[in-house]
N, C-alpha and C positions, 0 to 999 in steps of 0.2 A: 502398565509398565512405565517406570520414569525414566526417562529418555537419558538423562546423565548420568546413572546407574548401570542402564544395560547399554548404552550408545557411544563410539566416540565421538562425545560432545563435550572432552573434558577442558575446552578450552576456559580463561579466564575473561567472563564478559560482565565482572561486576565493575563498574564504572568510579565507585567509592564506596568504602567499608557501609555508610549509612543512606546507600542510594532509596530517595523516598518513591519510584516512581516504577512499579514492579513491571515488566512487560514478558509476555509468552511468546516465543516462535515457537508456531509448530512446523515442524519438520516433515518432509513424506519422503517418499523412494526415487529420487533424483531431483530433489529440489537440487537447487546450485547459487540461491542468493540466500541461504538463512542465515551465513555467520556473516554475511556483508551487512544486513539489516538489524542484527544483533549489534555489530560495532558503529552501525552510525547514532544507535540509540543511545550505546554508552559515552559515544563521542559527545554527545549533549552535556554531560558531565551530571543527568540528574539519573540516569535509570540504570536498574539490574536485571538483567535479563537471564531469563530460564528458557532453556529448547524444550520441548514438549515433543516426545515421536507421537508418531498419526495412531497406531493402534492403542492410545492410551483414551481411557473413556472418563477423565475427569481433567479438568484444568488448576494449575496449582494457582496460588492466591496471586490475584492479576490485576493491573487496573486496565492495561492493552494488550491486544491478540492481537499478533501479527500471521497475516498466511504470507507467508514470503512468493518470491520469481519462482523459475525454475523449470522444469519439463516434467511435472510429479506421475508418474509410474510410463515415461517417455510420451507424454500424448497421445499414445496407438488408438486410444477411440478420441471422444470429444476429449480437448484439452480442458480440464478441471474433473471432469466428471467423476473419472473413479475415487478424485482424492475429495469429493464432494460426501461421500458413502463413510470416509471412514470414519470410525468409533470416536473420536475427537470433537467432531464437528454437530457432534448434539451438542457434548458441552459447550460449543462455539456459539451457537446458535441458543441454548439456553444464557449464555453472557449477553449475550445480544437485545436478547427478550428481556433483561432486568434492566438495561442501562449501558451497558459496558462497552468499553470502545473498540471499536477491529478496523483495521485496517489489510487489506490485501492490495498485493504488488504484482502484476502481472498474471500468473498462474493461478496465483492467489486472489486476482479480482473476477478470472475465469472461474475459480472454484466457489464464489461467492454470488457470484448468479446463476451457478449450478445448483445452488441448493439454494436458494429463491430471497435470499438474507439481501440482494441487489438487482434491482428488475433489467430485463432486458439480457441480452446473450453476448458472445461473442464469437465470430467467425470466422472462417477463414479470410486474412488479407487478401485485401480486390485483387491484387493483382498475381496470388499465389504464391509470392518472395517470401522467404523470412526477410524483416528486415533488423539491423543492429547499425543506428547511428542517433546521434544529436542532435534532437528536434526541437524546435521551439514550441512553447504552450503559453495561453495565457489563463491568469487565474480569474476565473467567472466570479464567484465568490468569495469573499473574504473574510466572513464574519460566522463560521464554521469555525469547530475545534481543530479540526486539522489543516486550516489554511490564518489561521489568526493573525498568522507572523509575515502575512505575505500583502502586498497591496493591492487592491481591487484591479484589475486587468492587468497588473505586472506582469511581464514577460520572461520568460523561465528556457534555459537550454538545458535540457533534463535528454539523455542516453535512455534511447529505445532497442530493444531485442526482444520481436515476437513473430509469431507467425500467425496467430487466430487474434488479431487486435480489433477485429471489424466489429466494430460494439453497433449492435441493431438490437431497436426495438419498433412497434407497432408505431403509426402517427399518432393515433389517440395518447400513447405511453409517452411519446415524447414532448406533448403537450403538456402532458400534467408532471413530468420532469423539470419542463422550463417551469411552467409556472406555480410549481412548490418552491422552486430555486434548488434544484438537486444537483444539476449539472457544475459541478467546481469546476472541471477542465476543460479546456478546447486545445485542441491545435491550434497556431498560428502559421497563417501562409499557407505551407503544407498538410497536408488531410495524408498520410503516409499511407493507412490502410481500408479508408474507406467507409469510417467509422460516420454514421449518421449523424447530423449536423456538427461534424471533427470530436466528437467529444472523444475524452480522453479519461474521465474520472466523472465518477457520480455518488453520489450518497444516498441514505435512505431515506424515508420521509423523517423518520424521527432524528436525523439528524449523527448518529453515533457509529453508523459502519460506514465505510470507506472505501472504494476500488480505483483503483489507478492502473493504467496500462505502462504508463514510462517507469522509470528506476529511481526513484531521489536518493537510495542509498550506494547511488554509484555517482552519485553528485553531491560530495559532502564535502569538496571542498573544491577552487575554481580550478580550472585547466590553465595553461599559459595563455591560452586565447580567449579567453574567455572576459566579457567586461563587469567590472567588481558591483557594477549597480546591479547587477542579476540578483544581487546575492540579497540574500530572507533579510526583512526590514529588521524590526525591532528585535532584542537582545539574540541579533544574531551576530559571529564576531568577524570584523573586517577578512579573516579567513578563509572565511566560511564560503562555502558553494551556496548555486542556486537550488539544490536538496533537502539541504539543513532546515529549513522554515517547517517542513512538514514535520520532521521531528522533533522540533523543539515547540512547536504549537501545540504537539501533544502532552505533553510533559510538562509545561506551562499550567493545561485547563487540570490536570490532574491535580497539581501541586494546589492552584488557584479552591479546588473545591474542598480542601483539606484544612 
């Protein structure tokens, strides 16, 4: 089923008539961050984005999947799990397996280690809050496709809303995390939910899926409080939030391999 066809997803998220830089949201049944992640991609000024609904069992021609935020079929069992099963997410998982890049946001980085594309879980917050505010993060690594644009340990105020953010895994797992260099994120300061050594975002070994707990497409451009050094190093524009970097890193190695 293509999701623009039978869905109201008729909004207009192509960012320029000749955008080189194809990206997929897939959508599920209460997502509530897909056309926020949709526009901060177009905000890039390089990509066109297509929403993809969950019961479709092929992906249209992609260079990024995005699994967006959200609360997908309201959390009532593990949060990701059911939108882990749907018909989608073979093809997900077969993009994955040839090279192809994904990125999941929240729900989306829950539904990514639901279905085993990013190791380790995620759990109920220690302390059993939802919580929804401005955390700081620093970036572990740099020299990743989706952190390129940002500086080695730069400090990031990136908008958090979750309630299972408690990312655990095994010590042996977490070992061979550090020392592959998987861990991109940490909390700074603050540990909000409890998350084993604060992490905040991880990658695969091979380097091409991506899970993030915070929002960067709710930071796409600064708040009044906010201090302008935050904001994504190279070609990003004096504008620009400390969000932007992730998706213009992507969009960059895209272009870059072309």
């Amino acid at each position: 089923m293509n999701a623009t066809a039978s869905q109201d997803f008729s909004v207009n998220t192509s960012s320029q008539a000749l955008a080189s830089v194809k990206v997929a949201v897939i959508v599920f049944p209460a997502s509530n961050c897909d056309r926020d992640v949709a526009r901060a991609f177009t905000m890039t000024g390089q990509a066109e984005v297509e929403m993809v609904w969950h019961n479709q069992n092929y992906l249209p021609n992609a260079d990024i999947v995005v699994l967006p935020g959200g609360f997908s079929y309201g959390d009532y069992l593990r949060a990701g799990a059911i939108s882990a099963r749907a018909p989608i997410m073979k093809a997900v998982a077969d993009h994955a397996a040839a090279g192809g890049l994904v990125i999941g946001i929240c729900n989306g980085f829950q539904i990514l280690t639901e279905t085993g594309l990013l190791p380790g879980t995620l759990l109920r917050n220690q302390k059993l809050h939802f919580i929804s505010r401005s955390l700081k993060l620093r970036v572990i690594e740099n020299d990743t496709v989706f952190t390129q644009h940002y500086q080695k340990n730069q400090i990031l105020d990136i908008p958090v809303a979750h309630h299972d953010g408690n990312y655990f895994a095994a010590p042996e797992d977490l070992q061979e995390l550090a020392a592959n260099r998987q861990i991109l994120l940490r909390y700074e300061g603050e540990n909000p939910n409890g998350s084993c050594d604060s992490i905040a975002g991880v990658c695969n070994r091979a380097r091409n899926v991506f899970g993030l707990m915070p929002h960067p497409e709710r930071a796409m451009q600064p708040s009044a409080n906010q201090d302008t050094s935050q904001n994504s190093g190279q070609n990003a524009s004096q504008n620009s939030g400390p969000g932007a970097g992730f998706f213009t890193s992507l969009c960059a190695k895209v272009q870059q391999q072309r």
